[in-house]
mmCIF file of the N, C-alpha and C atoms, coordinates in Angstrom:
data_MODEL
# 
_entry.id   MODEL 
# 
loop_
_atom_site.group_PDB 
_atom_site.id 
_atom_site.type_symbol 
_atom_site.label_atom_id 
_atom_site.label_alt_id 
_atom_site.label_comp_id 
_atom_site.label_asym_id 
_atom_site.label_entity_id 
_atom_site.label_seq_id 
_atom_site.pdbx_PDB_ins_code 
_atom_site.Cartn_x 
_atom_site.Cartn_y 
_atom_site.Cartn_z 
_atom_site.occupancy 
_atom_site.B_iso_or_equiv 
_atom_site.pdbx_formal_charge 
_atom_site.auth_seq_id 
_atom_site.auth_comp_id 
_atom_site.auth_asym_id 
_atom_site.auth_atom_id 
_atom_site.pdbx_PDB_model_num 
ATOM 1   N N  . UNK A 1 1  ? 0.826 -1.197 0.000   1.00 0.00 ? 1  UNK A N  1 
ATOM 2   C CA . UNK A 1 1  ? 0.000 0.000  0.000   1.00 0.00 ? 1  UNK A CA 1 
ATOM 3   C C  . UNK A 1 1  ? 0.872 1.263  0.000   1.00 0.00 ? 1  UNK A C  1 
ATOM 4   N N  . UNK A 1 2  ? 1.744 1.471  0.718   1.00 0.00 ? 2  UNK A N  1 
ATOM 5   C CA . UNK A 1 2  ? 2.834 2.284  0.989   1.00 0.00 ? 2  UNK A CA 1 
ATOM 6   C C  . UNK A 1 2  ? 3.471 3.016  -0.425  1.00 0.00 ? 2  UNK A C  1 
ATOM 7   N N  . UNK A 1 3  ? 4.079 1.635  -1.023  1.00 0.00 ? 3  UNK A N  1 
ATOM 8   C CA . UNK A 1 3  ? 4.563 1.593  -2.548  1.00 0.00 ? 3  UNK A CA 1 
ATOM 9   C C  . UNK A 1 3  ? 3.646 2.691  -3.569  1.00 0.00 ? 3  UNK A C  1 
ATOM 10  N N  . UNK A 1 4  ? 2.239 2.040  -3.375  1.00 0.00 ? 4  UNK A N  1 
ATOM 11  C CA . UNK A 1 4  ? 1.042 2.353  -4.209  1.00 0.00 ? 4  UNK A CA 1 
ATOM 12  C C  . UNK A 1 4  ? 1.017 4.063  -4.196  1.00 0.00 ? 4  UNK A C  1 
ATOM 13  N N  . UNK A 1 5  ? 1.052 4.275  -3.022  1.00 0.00 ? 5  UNK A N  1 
ATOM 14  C CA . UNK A 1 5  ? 1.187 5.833  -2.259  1.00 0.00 ? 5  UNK A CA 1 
ATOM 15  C C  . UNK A 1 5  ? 1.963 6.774  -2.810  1.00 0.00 ? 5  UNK A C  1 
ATOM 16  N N  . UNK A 1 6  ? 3.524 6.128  -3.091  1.00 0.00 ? 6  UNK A N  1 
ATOM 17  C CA . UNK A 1 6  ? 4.348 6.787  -3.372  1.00 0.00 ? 6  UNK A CA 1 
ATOM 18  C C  . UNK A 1 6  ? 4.527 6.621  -4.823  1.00 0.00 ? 6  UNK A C  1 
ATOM 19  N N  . UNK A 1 7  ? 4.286 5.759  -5.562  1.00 0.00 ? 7  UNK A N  1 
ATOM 20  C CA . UNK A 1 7  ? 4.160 6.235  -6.789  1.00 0.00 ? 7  UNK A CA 1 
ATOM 21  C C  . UNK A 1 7  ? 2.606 6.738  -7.611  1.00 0.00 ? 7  UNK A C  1 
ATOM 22  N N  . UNK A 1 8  ? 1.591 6.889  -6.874  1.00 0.00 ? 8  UNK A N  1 
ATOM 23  C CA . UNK A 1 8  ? 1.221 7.917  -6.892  1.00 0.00 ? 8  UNK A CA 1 
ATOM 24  C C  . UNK A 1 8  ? 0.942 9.270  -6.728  1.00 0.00 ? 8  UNK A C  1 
ATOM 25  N N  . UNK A 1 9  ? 2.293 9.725  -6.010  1.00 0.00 ? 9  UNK A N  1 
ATOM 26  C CA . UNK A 1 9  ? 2.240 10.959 -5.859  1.00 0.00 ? 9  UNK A CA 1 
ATOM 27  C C  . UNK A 1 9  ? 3.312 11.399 -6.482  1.00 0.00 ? 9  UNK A C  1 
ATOM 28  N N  . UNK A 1 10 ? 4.469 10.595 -6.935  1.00 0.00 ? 10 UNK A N  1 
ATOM 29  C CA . UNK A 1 10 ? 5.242 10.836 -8.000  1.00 0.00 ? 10 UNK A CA 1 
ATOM 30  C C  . UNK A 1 10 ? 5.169 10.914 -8.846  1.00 0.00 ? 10 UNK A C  1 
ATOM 31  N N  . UNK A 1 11 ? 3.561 10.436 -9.232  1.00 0.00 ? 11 UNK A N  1 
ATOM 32  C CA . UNK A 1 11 ? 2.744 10.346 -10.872 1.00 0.00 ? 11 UNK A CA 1 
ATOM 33  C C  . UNK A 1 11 ? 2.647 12.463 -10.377 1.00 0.00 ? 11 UNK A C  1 
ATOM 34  N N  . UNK A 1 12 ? 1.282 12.641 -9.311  1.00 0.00 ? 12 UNK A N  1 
ATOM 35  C CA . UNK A 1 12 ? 0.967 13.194 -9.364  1.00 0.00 ? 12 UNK A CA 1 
ATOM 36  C C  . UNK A 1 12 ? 1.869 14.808 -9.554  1.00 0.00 ? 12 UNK A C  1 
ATOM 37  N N  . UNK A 1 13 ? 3.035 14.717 -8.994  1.00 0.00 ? 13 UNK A N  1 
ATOM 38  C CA . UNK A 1 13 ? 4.036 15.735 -8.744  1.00 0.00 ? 13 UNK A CA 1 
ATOM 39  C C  . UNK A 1 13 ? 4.800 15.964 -10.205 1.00 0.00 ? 13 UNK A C  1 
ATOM 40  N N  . UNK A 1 14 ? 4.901 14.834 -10.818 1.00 0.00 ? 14 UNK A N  1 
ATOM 41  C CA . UNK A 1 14 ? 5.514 14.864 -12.026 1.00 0.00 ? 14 UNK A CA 1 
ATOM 42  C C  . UNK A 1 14 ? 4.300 16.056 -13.148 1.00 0.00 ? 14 UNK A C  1 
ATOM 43  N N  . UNK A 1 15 ? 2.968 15.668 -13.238 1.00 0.00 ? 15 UNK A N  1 
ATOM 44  C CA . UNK A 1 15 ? 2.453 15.679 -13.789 1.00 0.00 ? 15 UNK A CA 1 
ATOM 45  C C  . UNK A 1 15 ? 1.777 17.401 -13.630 1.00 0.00 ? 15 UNK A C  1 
ATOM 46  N N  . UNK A 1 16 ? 2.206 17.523 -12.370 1.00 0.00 ? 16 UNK A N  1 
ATOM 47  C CA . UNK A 1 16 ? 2.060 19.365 -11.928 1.00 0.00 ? 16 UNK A CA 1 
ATOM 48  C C  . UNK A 1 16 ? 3.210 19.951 -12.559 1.00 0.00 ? 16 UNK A C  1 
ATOM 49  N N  . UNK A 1 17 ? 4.316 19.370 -12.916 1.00 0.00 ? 17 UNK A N  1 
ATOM 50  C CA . UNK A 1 17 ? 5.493 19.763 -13.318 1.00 0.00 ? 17 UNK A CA 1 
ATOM 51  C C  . UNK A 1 17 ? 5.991 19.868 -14.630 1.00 0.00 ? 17 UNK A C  1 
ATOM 52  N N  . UNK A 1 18 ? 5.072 18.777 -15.633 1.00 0.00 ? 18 UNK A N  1 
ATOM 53  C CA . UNK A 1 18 ? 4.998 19.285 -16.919 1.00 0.00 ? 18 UNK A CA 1 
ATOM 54  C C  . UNK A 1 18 ? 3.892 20.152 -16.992 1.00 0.00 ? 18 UNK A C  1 
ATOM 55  N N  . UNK A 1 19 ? 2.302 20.654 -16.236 1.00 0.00 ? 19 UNK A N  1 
ATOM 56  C CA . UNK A 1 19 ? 1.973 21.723 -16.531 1.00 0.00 ? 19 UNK A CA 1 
ATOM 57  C C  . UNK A 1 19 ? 2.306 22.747 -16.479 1.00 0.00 ? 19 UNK A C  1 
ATOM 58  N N  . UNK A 1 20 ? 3.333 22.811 -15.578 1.00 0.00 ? 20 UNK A N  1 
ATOM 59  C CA . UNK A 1 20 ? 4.065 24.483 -15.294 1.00 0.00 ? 20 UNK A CA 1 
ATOM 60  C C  . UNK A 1 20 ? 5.086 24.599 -16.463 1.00 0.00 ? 20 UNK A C  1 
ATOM 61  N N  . UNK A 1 21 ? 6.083 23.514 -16.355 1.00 0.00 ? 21 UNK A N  1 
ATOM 62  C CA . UNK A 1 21 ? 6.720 23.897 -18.137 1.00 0.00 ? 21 UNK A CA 1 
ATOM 63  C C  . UNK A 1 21 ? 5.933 23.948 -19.021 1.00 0.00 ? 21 UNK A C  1 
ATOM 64  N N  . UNK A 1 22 ? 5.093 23.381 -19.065 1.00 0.00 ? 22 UNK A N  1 
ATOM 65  C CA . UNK A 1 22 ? 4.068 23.472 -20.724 1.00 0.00 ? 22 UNK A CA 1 
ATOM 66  C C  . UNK A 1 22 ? 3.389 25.189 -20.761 1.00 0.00 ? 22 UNK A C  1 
ATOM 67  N N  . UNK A 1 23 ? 3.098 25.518 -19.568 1.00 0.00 ? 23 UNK A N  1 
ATOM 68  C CA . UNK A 1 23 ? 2.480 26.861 -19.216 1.00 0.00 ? 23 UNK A CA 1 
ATOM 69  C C  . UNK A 1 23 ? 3.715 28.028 -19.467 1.00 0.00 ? 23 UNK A C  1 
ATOM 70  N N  . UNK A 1 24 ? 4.645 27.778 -18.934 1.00 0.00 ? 24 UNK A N  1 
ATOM 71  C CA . UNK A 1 24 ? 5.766 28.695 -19.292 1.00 0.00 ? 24 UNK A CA 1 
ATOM 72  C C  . UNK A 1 24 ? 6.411 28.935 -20.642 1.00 0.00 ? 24 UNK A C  1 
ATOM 73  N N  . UNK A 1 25 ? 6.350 27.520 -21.190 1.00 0.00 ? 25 UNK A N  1 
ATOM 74  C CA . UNK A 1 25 ? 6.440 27.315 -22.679 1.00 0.00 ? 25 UNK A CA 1 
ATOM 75  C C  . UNK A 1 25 ? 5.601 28.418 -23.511 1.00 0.00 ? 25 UNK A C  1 
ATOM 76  N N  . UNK A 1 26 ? 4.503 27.980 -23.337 1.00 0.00 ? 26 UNK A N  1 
ATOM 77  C CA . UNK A 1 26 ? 3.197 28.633 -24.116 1.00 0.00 ? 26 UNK A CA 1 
ATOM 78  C C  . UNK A 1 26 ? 3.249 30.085 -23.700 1.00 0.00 ? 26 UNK A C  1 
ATOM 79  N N  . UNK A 1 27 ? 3.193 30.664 -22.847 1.00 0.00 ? 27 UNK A N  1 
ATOM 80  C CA . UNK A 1 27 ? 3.194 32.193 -22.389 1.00 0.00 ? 27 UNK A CA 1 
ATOM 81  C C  . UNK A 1 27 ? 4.835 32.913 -23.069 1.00 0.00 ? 27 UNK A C  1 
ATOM 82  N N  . UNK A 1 28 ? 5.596 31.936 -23.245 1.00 0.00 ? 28 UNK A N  1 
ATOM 83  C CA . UNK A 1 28 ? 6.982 32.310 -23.563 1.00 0.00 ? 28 UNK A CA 1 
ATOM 84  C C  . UNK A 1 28 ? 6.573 32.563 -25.336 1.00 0.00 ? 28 UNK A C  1 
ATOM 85  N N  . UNK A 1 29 ? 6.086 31.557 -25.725 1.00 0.00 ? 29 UNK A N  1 
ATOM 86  C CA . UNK A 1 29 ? 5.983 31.717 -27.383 1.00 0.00 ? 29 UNK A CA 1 
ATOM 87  C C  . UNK A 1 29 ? 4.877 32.809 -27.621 1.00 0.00 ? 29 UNK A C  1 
ATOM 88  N N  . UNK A 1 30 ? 3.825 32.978 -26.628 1.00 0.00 ? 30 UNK A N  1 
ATOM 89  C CA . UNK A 1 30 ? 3.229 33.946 -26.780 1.00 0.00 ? 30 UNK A CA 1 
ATOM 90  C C  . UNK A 1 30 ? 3.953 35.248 -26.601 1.00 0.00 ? 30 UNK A C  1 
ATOM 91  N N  . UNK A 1 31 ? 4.432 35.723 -25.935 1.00 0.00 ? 31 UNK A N  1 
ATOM 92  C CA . UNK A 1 31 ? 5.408 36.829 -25.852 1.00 0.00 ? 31 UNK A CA 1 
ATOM 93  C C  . UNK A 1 31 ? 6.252 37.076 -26.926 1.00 0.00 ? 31 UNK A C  1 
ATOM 94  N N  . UNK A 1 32 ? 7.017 35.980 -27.015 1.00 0.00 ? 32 UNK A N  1 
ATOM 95  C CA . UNK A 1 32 ? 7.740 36.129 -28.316 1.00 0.00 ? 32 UNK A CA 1 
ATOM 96  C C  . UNK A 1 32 ? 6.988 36.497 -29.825 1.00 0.00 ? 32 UNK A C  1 
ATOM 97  N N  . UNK A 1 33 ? 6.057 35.744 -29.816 1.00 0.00 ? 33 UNK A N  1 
ATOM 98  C CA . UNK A 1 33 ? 4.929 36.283 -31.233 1.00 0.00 ? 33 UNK A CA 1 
ATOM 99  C C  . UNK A 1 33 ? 4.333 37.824 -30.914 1.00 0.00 ? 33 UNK A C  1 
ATOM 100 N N  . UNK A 1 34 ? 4.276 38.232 -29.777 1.00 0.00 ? 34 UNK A N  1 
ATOM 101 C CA . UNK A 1 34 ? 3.398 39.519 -29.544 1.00 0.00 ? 34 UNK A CA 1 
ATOM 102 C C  . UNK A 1 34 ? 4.757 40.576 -29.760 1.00 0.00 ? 34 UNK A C  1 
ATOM 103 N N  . UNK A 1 35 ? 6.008 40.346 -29.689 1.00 0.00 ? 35 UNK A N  1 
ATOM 104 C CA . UNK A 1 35 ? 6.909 41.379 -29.733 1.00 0.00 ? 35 UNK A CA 1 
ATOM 105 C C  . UNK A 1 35 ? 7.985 41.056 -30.721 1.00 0.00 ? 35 UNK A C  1 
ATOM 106 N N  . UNK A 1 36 ? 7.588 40.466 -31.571 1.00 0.00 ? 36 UNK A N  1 
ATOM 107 C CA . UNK A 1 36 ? 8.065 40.720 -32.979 1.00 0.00 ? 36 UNK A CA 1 
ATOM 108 C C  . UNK A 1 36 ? 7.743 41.164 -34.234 1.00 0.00 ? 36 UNK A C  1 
ATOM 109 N N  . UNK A 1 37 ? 8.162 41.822 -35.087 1.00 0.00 ? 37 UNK A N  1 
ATOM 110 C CA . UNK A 1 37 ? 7.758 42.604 -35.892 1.00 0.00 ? 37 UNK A CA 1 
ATOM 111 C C  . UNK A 1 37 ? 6.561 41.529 -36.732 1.00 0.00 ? 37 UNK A C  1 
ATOM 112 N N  . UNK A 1 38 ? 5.907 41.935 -37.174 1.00 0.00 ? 38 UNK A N  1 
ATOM 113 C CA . UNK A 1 38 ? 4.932 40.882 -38.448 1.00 0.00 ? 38 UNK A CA 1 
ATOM 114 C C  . UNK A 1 38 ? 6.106 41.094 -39.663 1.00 0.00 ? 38 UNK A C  1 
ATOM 115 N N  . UNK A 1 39 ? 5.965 39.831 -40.317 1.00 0.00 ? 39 UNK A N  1 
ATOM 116 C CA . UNK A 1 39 ? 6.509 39.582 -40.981 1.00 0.00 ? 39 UNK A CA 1 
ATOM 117 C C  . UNK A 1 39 ? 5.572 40.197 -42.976 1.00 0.00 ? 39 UNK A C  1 
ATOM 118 N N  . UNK A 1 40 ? 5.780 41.132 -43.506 1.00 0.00 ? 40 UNK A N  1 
ATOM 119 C CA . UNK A 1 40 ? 5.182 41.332 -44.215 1.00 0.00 ? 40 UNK A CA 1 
ATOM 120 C C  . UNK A 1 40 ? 5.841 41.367 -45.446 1.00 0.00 ? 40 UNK A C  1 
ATOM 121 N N  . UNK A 1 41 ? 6.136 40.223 -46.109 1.00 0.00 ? 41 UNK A N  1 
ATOM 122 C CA . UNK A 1 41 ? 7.031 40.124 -47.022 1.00 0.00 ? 41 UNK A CA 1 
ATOM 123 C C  . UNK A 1 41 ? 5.447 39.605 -47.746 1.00 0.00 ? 41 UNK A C  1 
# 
């Protein structure tokens, strides 16, 4: 049971941890698209 415990919360901790990179990711490319020139070729 113990076992069960702990790798579910290593699921769970992992899985808070790619939403915050995925979130930082995304707000990062957003920034980057909002402060670059348009490309008007």
């Amino acid at each position: 049971m113990k076992k069960l415990l702990v790798v579910v919360s290593l699921v769970g901790v992992a899985a808070m941890v790619f939403r915050k990179v995925k979130a930082s990711n995304d707000e990062r490319a957003l920034w980057h698209e909002a402060t670059t020139a348009p490309d008007l070729r």
